[in-house]
C-alpha positions, 0 to 999 in steps of 0.5 A: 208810126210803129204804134199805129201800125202795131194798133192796127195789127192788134185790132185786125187780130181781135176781130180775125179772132172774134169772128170764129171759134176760139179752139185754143186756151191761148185764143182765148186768152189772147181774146181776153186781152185784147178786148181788154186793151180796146175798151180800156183804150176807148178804141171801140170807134177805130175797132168798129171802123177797120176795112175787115169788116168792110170786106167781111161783108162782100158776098160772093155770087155762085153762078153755074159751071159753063157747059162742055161744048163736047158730048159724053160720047166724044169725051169718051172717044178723046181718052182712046186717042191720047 
């Protein structure tokens, strides 16, 4: 069971460093052994299948910002009255 999860850690953590820019020797490093330990381990399947990737595909829809129903004018007249 500890093994599971520490694989799952360990493949979450290659693809987080994966899909970003490795700004540290210690990034890269850990990069390096990583990719390492899964293509050794034949474990480019449970790599390739993790719901990172799943989430890392979801698209985020940007919209307009709702209107103010107040004029600029009382706005204006709201920061005297306080």
């Amino acid at each position: 069971m500890v093994e599971e999860r520490d694989m799952a850690i360990a493949l979450r953590r290659l693809a987080i460093l994966e899909s970003g820019p490795l700004r540290t020797t210690d990034e890269l490093l850990e990069w390096s052994k990583l990719r390492k330990w899964v293509i050794d381990n034949d474990l480019l399947e449970e790599y390739r299948s993790q719901d990172y990737f799943s989430c890392a595909g979801e698209v985020t829809k940007s919209g307009y910002a709702p209107k103010n129903p107040k004029p600029i004018f009382s706005r204006f007249l709201d920061i005297f009255r306080k």
